[in-house]
N, C-alpha and C positions, 0 to 999 in steps of 0.2 A: 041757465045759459052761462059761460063758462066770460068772464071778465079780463080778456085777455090784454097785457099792456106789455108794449114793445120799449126797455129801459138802455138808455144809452151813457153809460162811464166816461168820461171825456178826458183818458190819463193823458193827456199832454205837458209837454215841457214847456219850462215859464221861461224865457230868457232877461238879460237884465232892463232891456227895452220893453216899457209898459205897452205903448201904440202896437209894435208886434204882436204879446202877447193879446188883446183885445184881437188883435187881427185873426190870431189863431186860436185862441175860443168861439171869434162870431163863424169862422171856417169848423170847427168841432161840432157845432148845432150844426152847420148847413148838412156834414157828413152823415150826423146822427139821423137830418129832420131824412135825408135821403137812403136812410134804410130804413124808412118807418117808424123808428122810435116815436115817440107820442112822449116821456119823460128825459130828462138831459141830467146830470148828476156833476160837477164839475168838480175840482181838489178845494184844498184848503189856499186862500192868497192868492190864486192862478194868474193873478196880473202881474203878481209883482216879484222877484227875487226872494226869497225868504227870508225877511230882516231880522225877526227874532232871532237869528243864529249866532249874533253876538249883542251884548248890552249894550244898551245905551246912545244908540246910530239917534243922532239927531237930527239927520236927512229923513226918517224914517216917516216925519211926520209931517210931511208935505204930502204923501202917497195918499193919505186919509183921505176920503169924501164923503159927501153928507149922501142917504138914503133916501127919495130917488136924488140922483145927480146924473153930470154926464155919462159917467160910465155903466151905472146899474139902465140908464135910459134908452143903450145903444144894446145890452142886453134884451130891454124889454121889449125893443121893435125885431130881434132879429124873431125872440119868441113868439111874436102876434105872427109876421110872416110867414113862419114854417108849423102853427098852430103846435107848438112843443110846450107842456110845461117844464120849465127850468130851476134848478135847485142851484147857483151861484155860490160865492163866495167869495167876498172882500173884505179889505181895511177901511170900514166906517169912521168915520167923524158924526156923531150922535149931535144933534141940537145943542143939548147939557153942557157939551166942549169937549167930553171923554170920547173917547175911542173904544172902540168894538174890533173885535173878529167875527163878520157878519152872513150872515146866509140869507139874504132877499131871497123870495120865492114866488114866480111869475106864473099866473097861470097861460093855458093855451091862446087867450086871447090878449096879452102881452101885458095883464093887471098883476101891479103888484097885490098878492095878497097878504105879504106880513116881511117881517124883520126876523130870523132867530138869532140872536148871542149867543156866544158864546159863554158859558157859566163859570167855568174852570178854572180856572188860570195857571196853571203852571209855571217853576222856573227850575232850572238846571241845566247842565253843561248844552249848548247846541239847541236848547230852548228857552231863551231869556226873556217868556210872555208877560211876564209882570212888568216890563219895563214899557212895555205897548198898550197891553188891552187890559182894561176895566172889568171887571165880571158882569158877565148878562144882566140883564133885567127886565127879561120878558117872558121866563118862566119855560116850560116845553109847551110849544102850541102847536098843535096840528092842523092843517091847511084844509081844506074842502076845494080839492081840485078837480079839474074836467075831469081826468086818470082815475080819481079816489082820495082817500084821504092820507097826506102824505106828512111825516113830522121830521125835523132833522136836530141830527147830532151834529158836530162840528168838534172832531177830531177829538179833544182831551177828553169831552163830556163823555164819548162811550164806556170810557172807565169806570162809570158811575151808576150801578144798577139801579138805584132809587129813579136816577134821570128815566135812563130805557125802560122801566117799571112805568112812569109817569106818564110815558109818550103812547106806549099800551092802554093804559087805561084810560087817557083820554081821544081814544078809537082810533092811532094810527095804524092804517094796512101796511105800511111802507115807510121806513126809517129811512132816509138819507146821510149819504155819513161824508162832507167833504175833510178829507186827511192831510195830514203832511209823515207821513211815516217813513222812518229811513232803517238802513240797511241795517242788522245788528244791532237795533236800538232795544230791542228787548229778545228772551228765548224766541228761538225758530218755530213759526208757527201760534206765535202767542196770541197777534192782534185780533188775527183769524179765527183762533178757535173762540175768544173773549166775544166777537160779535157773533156770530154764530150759535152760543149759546143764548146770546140774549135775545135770535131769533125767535129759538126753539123755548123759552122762559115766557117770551111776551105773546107771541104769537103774531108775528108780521113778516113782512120781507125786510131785510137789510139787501140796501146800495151803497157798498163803497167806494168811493171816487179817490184815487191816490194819487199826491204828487208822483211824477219821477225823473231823472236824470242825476247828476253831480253838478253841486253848487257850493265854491267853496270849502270848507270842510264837513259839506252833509253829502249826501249820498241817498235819494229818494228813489225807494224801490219798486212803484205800480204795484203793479200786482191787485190791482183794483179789482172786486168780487161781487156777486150777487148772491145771496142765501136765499133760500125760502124759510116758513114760516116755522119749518121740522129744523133745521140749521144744515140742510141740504146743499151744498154750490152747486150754483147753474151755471154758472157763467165766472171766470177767469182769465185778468191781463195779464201780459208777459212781466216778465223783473228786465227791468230797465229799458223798455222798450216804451216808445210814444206809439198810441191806438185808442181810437173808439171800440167802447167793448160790449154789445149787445147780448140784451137778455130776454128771453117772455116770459110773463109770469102768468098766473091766473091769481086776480087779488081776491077770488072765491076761498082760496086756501087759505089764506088769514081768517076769514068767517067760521072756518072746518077743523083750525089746528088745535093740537094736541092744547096746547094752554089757553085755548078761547072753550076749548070742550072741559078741559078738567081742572088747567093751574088756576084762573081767574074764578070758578066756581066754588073752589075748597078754601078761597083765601082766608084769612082770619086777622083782618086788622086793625081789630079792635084790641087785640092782645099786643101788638108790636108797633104800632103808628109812632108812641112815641120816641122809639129807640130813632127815628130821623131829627129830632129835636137833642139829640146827646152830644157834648162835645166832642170836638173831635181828640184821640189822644196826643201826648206829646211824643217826642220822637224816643223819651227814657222809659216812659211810660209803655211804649212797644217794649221798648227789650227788655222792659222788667217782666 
C-alpha cells in the first residue's frame, strides 16, 4: 500500500515586522492544513528580515529566542490543531548563550521532536553568518514522524554531501531544506540541480522551502521545489511570487530507489571513511 503524503512549501515573504510575519506563517499552516498537506516545510529566518545581509547589526540579537519559547510555542499549537507536522526555522538563543540558525521539528500532535543547527557557517558578501550563528552541534538527526521519517538541511549544510550522505544513512525518507537563496547568487540552475542530485545519491525526497521577495540589497527568488527520490520535480513555486506550493509524494519510493537498491549496497567505506577526517585545503593550496 502505497504511503502517500500531502507536502506543503510555505514561500512566503517575511516583512520587517516580526508579529506579522508569525501572523503569516500561523495563516501559511492554516492554508497548507486546508489543502490537506499533513507536512508544512517553511524558509530559512521566516520571522524575521534577513540580518545576515550585512555585519555586525547589534540589533540582531535581540531576535534570538530560546527553543521551546514563545514563538516556536505559538508554532507548536497551530501544528497540534491542524494535526501537520511542521519543519520551522528560526534565530535560537541555545541555553550555552550561543546562537543557532535552527529548525524545530513539531510533530502532528504539536511535540516538539528535536532542534537541528545549523552546521555551516558561511561568510561573504550578502551573507555575513559568522557574525550570528555558532556551528551546529547536534549532528544530522532524523525525526520519526507521524508522515515518516523526516531529516533537515538548513540552507548552507546542502552543499555538503558527507551532511546529505549522513541524513541517508541514518534512514531519512525525506530531507527538508528551509533556504534563503537569492537571485544570481550562483550559475542558473545550480541549487537545483545540487539537491536533486543528492536526491537521486541518497535516495529520499528533498523539500525545498525558499525565501522570496526584495529586501534590501538581496533579492530572494522562491522557486521552492520538491524532488523525488530519482531527482524528479514534482512540484514547483513561481520566482518572486508569495504561495503555498503543494506536493504528493509516495515515501514507498525512498524504500524502491535507485540508491537504496544499488548506491547504499555497493558502498565501500572502509576504503574512504577516513578522507572526512582530512583537513580541509587552504585557499593557495586550491590553486596550486
Amino acid at each position: 500500500m502505497a504511503r502517500t503524503v500531502r507536502i506543503a512549501l510555505a514561500q512566503i515573504f517575511s516583512t520587517p515586522d516580526r508579529a506579522t510575519n508569525l501572523e503569516r506563517a500561523l495563516g501559511a499552516m492554516e492554508e497548507a492544513g486546508s489543502a490537506g498537506a499533513q507536512l508544512v516545510v517553511f524558509p530559512e529566518v521566516v520571522l524575521d528580515r534577513f540580518f545576515p545581509h550585512r555585519p555586525d547589526d547589534a540589533t540582531a540579537e535581540r531576535l534570538a529566542e530560546p527553543i521551546p519559547g514563545p514563538l516556536s510555542e505559538r508554532i507548536a499549537a497551530q501544528a497540534k490543531r491542524l494535526g501537520l507536522v511542521t519543519v520551522f526555522n528560526l534565530y535560537e538563543r541555545g541555553h550555552d548563550g550561543r546562537f543557532y540558525d535552527s529548525s524545530p521539528v513539531f510533530d502532528a500532535d504539536g511535540s516538539l521532536l528535536g532542534v537541528t543547527r545549523m552546521i555551516h557557517i558561511t561568510e561573504y558578501e550578502g551573507f555575513h553568518e559568522q557574525c550570528y550563528y555558532a556551528p551546529g552541534d547536534r549532528g544530522a538527526p532524523v525525526y520519526d514522524t507521524q508522515v515518516g521519517k523526516v531529516g533537515v538541511a538548513i540552507c548552507y549544510d546542502r552543499h555538503y554531501p558527507e551532511y546529505m550522505r549522513a541524513l541517508g544513512l541514518a534512514g531519512a525518507e525525506m530531507v527538508c531544506i528551509p533556504q534563503a537563496g537569492v537571485i544570481g547568487e550562483w550559475p542558473e540552475g545550480m541549487y537545483e540541480a545540487e539537491v536533486r542530485t543528492a536526491a537521486f545519491q541518497n535516495g529520499y525526497f528533498v523539500a525545498l522551502s525558499n525565501r522570496v521577495g526584495e529586501e534590501e540589497s538581496l533579492t530572494f527568488a522562491g522557486e521552492s521545489f520538491v524532488s523525488d527520490p530519482e531527482g524528479r520535480i514534482l512540484a514547483r513555486g513561481g520566482s518572486l511570487v508569495e504561495e503555498v506550493v503543494i506536493a504528493d509524494v509516495d515515501l514507498d519510493a525512498a524504500t524502491d530507489s535507485t540508491a537504496r537498491r544499488l548506491f547504499y549496497r555497493d558502498r565501500r567505506p572502509e576504503l574512504y571513511a577516513d578522507w572526512l577526517t582530512v583537513d580541509r585545503p587552504t585557499t593557495k593550496e586550491v590553486q596550486t
